[in-house]
Backbone as ProteinMPNN parsed JSONL, in Angstrom:
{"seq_chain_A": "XXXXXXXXXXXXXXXXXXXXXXXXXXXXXXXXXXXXXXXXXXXXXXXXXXXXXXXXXXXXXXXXXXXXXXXXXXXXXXXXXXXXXXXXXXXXXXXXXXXXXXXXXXXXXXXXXXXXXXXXXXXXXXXXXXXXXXXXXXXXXXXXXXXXXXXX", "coords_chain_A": {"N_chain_A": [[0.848, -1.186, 0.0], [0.246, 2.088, -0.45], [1.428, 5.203, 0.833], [-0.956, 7.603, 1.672], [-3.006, 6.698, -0.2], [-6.466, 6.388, -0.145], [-8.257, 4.465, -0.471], [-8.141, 0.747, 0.131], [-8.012, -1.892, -2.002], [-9.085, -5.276, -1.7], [-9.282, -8.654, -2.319], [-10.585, -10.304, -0.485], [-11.623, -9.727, 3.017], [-11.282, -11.21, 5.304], [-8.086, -11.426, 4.571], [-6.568, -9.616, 4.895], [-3.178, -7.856, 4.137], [-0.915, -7.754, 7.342], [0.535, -5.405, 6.946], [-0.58, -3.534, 5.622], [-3.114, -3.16, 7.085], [-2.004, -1.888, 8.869], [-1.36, 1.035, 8.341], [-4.01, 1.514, 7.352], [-5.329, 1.351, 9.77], [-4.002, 3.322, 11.257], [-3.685, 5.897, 9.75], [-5.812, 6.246, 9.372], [-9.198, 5.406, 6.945], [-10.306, 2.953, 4.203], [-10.9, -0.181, 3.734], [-12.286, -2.28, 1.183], [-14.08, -5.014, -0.646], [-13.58, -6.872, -3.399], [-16.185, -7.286, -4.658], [-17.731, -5.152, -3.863], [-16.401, -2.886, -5.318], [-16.849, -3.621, -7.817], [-19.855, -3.669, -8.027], [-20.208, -0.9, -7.372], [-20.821, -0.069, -4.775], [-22.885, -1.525, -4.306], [-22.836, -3.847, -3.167], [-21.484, -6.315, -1.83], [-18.669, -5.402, 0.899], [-17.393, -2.683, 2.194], [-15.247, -1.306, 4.614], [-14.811, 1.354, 7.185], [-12.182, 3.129, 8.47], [-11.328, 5.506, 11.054], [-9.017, 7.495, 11.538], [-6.659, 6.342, 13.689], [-4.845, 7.465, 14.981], [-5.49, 9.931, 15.743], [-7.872, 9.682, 17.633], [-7.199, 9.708, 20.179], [-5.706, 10.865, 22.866], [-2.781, 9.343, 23.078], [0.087, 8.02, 24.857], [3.247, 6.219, 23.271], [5.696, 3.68, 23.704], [8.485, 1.941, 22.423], [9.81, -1.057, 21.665], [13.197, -1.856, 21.885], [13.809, -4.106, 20.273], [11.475, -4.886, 19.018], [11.548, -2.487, 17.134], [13.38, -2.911, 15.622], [13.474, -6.075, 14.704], [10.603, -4.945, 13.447], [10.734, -3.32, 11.183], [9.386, -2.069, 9.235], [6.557, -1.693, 10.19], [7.433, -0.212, 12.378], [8.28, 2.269, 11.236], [5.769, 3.457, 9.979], [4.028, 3.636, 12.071], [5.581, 5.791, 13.293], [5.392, 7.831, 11.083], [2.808, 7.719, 11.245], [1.994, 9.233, 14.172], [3.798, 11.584, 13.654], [2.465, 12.832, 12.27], [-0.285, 15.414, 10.865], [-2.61, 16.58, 13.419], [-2.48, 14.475, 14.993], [-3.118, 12.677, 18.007], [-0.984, 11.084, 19.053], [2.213, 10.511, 21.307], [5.344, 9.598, 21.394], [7.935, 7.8, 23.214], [10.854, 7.154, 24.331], [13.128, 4.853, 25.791], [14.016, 2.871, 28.155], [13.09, -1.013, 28.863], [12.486, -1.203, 31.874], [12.092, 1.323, 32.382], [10.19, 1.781, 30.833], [8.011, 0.686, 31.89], [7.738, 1.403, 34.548], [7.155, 4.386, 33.899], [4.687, 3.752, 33.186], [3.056, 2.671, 35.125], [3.319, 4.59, 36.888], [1.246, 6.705, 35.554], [-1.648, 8.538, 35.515], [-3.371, 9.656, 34.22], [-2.87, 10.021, 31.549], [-2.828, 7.612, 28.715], [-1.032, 5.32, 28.722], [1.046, 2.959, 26.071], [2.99, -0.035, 25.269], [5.0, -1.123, 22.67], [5.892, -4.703, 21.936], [8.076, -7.47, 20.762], [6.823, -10.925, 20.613], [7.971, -12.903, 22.346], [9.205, -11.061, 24.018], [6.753, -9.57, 25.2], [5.992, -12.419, 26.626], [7.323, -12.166, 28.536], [6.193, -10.251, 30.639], [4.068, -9.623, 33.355], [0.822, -11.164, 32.999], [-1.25, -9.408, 33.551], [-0.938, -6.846, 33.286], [-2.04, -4.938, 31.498], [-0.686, -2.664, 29.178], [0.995, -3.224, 27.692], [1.611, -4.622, 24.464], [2.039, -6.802, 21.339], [2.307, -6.595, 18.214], [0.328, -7.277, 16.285], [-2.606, -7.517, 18.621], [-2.146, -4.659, 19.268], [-3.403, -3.67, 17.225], [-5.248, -4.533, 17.103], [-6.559, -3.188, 19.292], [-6.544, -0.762, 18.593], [-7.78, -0.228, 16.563], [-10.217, 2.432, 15.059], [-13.098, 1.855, 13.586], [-15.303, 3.205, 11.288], [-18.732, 3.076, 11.879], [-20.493, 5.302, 10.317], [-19.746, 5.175, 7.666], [-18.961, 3.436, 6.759], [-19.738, 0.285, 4.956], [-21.663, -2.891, 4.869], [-22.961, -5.428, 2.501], [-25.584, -7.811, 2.377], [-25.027, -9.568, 4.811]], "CA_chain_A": [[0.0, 0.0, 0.0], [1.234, 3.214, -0.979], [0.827, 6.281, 1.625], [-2.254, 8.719, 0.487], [-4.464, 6.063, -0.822], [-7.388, 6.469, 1.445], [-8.963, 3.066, -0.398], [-7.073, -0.308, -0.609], [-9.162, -3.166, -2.622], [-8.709, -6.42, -1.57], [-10.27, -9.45, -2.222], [-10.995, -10.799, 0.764], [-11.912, -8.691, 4.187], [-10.717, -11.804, 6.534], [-7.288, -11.642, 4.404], [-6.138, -8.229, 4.637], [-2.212, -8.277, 4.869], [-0.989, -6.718, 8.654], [1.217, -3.809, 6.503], [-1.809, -2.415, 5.219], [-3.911, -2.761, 8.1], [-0.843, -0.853, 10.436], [-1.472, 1.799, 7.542], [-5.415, 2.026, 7.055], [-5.765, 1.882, 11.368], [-3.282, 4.16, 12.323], [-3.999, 7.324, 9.271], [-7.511, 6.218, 8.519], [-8.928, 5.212, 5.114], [-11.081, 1.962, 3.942], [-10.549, -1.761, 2.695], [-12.957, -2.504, 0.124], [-13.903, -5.975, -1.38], [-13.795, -6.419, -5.379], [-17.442, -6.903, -4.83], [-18.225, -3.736, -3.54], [-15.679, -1.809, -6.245], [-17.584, -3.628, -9.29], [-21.192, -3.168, -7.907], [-20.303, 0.294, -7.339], [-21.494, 0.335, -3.623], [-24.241, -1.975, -4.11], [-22.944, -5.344, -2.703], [-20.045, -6.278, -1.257], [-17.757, -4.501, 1.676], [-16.408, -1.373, 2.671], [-14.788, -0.595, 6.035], [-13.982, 2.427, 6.856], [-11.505, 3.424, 10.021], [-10.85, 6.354, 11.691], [-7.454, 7.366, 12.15], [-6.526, 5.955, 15.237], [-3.952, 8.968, 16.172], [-6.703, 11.36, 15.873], [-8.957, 9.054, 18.387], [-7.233, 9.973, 21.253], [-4.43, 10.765, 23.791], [-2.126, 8.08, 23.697], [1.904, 7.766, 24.789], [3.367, 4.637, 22.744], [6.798, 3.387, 24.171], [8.345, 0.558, 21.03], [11.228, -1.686, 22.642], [14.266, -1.873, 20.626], [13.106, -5.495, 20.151], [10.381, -4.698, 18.081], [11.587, -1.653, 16.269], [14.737, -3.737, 14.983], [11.963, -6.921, 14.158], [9.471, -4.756, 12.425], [10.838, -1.743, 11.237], [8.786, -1.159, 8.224], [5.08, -1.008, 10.748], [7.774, 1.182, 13.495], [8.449, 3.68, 10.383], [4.725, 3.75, 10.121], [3.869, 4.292, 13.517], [6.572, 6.887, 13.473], [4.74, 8.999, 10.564], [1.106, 8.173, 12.148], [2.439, 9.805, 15.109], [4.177, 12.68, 13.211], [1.333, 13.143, 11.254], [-0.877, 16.997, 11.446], [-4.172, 16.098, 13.722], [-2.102, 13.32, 15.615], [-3.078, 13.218, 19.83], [-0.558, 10.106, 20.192], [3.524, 11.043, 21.007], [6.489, 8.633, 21.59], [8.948, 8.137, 23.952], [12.251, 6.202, 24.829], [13.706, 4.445, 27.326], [14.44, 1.045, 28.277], [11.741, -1.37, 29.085], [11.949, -0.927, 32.845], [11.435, 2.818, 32.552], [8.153, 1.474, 30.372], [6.966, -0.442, 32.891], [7.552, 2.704, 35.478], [6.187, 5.39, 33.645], [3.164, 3.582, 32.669], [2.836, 2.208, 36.485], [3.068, 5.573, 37.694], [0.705, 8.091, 34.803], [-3.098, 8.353, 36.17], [-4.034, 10.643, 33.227], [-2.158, 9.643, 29.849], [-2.768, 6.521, 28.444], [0.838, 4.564, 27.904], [0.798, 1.563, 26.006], [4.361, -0.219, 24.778], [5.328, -2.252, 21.817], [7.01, -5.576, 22.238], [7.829, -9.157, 20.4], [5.889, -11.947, 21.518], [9.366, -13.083, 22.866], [9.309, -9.795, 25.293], [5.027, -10.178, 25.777], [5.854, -13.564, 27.456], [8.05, -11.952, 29.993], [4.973, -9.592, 31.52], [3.075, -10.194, 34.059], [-0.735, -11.095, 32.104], [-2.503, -8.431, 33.66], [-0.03, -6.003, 32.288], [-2.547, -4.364, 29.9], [-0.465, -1.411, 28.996], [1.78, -4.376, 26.495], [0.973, -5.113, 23.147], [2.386, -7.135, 20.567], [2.143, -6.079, 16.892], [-1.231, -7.567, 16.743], [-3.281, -7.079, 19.72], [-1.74, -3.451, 19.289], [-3.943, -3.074, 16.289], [-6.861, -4.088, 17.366], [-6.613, -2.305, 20.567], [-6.449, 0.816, 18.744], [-8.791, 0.505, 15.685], [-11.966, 3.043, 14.789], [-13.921, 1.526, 12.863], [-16.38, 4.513, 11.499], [-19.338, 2.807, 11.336], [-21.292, 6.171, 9.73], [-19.562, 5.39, 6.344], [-19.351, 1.889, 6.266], [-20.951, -0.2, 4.183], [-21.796, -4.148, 4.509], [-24.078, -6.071, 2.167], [-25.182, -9.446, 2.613], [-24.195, -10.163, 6.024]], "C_chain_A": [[0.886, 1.239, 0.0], [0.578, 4.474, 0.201], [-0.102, 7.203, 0.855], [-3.227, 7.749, -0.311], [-5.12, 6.183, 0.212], [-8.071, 4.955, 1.457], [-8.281, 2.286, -0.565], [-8.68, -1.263, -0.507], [-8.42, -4.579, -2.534], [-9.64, -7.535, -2.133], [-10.852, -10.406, -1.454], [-11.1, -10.199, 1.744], [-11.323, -9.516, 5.429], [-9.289, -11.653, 6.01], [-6.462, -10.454, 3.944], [-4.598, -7.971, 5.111], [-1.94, -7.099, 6.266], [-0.369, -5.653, 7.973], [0.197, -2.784, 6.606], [-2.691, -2.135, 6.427], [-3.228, -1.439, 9.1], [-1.327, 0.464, 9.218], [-2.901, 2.451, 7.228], [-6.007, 2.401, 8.883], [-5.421, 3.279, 11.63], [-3.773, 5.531, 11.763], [-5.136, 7.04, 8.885], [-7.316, 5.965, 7.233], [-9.886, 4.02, 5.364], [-10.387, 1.172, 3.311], [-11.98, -2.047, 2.57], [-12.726, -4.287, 0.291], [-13.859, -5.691, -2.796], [-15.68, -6.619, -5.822], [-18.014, -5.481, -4.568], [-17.966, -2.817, -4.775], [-16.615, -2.15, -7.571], [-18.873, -3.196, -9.185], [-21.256, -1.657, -7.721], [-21.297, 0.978, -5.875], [-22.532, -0.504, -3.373], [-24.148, -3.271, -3.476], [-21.603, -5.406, -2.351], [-19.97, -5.753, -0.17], [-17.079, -3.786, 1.677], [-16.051, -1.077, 4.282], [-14.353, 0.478, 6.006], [-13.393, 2.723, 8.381], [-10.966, 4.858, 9.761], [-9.413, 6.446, 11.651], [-7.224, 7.667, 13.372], [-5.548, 7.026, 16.261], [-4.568, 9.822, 16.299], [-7.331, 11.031, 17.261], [-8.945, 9.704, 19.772], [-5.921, 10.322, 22.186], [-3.962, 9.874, 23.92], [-0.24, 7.986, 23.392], [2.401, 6.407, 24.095], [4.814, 4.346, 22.683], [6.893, 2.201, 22.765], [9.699, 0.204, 22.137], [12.138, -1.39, 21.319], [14.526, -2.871, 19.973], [12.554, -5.217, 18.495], [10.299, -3.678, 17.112], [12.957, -2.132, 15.042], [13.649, -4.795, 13.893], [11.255, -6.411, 12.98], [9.628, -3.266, 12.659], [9.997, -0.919, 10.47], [7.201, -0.532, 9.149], [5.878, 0.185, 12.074], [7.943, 2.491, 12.638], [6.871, 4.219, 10.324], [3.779, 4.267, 10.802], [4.249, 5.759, 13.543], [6.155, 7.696, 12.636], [3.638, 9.129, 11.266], [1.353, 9.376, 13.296], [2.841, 11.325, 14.488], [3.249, 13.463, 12.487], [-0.092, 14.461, 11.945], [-2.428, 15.979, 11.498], [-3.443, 15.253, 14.831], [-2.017, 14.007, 17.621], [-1.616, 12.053, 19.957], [1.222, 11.28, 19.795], [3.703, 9.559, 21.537], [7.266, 8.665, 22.03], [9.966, 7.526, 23.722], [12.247, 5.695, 25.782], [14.057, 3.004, 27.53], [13.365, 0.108, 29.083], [10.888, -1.354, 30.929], [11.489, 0.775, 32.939], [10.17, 2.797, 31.808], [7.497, 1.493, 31.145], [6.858, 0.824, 34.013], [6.796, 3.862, 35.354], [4.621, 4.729, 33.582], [2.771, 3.213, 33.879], [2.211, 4.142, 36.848], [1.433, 6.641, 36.781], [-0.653, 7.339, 35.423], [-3.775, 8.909, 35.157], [-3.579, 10.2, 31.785], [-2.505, 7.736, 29.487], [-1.434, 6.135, 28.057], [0.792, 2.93, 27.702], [2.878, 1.415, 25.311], [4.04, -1.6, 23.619], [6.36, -2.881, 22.091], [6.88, -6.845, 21.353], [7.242, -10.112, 21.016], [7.123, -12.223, 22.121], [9.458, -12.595, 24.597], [7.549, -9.863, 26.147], [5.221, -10.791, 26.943], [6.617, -13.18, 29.174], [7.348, -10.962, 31.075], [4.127, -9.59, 31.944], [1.612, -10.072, 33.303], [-1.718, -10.14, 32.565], [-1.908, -7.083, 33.42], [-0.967, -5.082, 31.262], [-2.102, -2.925, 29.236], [1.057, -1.973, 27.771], [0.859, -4.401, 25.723], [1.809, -5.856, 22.347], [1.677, -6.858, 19.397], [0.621, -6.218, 16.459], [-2.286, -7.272, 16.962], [-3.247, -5.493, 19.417], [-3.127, -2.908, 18.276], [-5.411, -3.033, 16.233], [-7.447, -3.804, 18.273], [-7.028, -0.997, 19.797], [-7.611, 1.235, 17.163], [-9.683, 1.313, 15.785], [-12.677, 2.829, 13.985], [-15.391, 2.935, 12.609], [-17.443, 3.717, 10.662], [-20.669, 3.725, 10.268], [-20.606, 5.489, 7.892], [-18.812, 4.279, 5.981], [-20.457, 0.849, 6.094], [-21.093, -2.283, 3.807], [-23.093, -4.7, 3.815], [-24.368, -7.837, 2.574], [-25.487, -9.893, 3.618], [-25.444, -10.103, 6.899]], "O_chain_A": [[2.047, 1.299, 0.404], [-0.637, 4.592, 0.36], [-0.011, 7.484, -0.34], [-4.152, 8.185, -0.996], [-4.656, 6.129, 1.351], [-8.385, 4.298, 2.449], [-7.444, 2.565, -1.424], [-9.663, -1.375, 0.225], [-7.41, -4.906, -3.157], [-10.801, -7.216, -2.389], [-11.603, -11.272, -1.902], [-10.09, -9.518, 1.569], [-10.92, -8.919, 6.427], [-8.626, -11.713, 7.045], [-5.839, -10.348, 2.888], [-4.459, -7.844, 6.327], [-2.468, -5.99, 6.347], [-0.783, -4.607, 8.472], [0.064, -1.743, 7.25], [-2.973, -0.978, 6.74], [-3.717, -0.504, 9.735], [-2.154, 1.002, 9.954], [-3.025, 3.635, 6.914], [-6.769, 3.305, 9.226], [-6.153, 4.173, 12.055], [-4.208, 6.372, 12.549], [-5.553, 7.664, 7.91], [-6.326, 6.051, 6.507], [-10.34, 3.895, 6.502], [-9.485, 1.445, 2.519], [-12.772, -2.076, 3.512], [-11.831, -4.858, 0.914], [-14.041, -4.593, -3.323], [-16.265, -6.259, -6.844], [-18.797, -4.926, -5.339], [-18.849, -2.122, -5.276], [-17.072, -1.257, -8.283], [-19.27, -2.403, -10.039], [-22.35, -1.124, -7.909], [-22.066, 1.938, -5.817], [-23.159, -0.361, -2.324], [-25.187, -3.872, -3.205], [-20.747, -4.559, -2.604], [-21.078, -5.404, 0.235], [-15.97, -3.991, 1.184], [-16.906, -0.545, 4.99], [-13.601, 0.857, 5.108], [-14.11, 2.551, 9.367], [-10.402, 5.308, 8.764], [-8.698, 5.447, 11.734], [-7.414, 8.693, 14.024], [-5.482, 7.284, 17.463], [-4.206, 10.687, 17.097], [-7.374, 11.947, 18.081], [-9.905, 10.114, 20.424], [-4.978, 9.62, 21.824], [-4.393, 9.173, 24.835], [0.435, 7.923, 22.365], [1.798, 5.41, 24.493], [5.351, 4.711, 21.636], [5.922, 1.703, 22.196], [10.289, 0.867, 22.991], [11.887, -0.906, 20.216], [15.378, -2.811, 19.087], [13.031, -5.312, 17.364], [9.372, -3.659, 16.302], [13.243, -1.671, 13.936], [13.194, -4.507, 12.786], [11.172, -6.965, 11.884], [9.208, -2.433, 13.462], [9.757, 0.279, 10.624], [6.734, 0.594, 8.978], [5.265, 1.113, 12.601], [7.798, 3.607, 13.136], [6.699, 5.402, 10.617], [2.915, 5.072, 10.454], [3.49, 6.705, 13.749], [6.376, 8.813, 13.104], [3.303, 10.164, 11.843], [0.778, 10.45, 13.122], [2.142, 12.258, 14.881], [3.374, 14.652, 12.191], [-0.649, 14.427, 13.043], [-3.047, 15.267, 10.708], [-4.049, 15.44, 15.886], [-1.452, 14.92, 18.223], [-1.08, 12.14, 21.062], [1.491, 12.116, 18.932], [2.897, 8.708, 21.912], [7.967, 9.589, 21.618], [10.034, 7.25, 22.525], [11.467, 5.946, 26.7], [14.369, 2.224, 26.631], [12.793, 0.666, 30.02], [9.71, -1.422, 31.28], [10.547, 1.194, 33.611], [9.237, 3.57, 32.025], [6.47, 2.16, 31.27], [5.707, 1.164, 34.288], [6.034, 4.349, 36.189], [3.597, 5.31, 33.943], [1.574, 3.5, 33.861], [1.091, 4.636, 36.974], [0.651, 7.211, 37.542], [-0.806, 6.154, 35.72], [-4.975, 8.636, 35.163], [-4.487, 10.142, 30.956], [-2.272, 6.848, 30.306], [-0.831, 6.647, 27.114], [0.623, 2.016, 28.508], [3.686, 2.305, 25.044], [3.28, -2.566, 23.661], [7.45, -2.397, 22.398], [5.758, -7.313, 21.158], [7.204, -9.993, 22.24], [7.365, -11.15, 22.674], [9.629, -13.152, 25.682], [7.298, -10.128, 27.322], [4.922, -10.32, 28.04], [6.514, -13.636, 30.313], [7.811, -10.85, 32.21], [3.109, -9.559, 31.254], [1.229, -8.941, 33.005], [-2.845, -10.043, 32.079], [-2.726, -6.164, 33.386], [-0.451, -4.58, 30.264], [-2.949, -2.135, 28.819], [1.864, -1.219, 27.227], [-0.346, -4.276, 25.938], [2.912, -5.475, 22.739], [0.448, -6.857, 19.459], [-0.129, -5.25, 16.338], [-3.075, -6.84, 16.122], [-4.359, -4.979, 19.307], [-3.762, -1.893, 18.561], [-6.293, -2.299, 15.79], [-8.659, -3.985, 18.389], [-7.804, -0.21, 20.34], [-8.054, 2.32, 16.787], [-10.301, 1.089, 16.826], [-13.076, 3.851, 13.427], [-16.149, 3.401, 13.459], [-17.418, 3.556, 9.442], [-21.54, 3.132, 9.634], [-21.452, 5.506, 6.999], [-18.102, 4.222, 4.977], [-21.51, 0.604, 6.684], [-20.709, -2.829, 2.773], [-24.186, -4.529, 4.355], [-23.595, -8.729, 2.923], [-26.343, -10.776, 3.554], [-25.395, -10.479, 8.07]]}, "name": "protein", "num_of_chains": 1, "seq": "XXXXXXXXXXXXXXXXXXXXXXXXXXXXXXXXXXXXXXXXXXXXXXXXXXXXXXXXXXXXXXXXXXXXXXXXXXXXXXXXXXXXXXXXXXXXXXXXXXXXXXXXXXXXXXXXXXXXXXXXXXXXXXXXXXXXXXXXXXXXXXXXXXXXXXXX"}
């Protein structure tokens, strides 16, 4: 997917690869089926999401794990974030100063990116972890005003 498309057409809605999704969540935009695009709205699927940095206040710590791992969805992140309209920012630090800041803030939401690898090592009620994943569908908006399912 190329930045600035707002629509990507797939042909399947369960088989949408994760690039694109880290790309249609984070700056908004829609995935289409090829039913929808030929009927011209009349059958088929359209989703449409919000852009998730707009949604809301949110701090987002990445390990150095996971920005090494998966650099092309941390470059992505890293425009969403940079991007005019955007509530979320980004910090540093090393994963115990994660785990501290986000212990301590009462007001900011702070979530952190990690490899399943790093996941496994935090305590399960931890909910301020994500892996690549989870991350995404923690943070979707689905705007259901201007989406469109037939069928279903």
């Amino acid at each position: 997917m190329t930045r600035g498309a707002d629509l990507v057409v797939v042909d399947d809605l369960q088989s949408v690869r994760t690039a694109t999704k880290w790309e249609v969540y984070l700056h908004g935009g829609a995935i289409a089926n090829v039913d929808y695009i030929k009927s011209t709205g009349a059958g088929g699927a359209c989703i449409s999401f919000k852009a998730a940095v707009r949604s809301r206040p949110l701090q987002v710590w990445v390990s150095a794990a996971f920005a090494l791992r998966f650099q092309y969805e941390h470059r992505i992140l890293e425009d969403a974030i940079g991007s005019a309209g955007s509530r979320w920012t980004s910090f540093a630090g090393s994963n115990v100063e994660f785990v501290t800041r986000a212990l301590r803030s009462n007001t900011t939401k702070i979530v952190g990116l990690v490899t399943r690898e790093e996941f496994a090592a935090f305590p399960r009620d931890f909910a301020n972890v994500h892996t690549k994943d989870n991350f995404l569908n923690n943070v979707r908006c689905i705007d259901a005003k201007t989406s469109h399912v037939h069928g279903a």
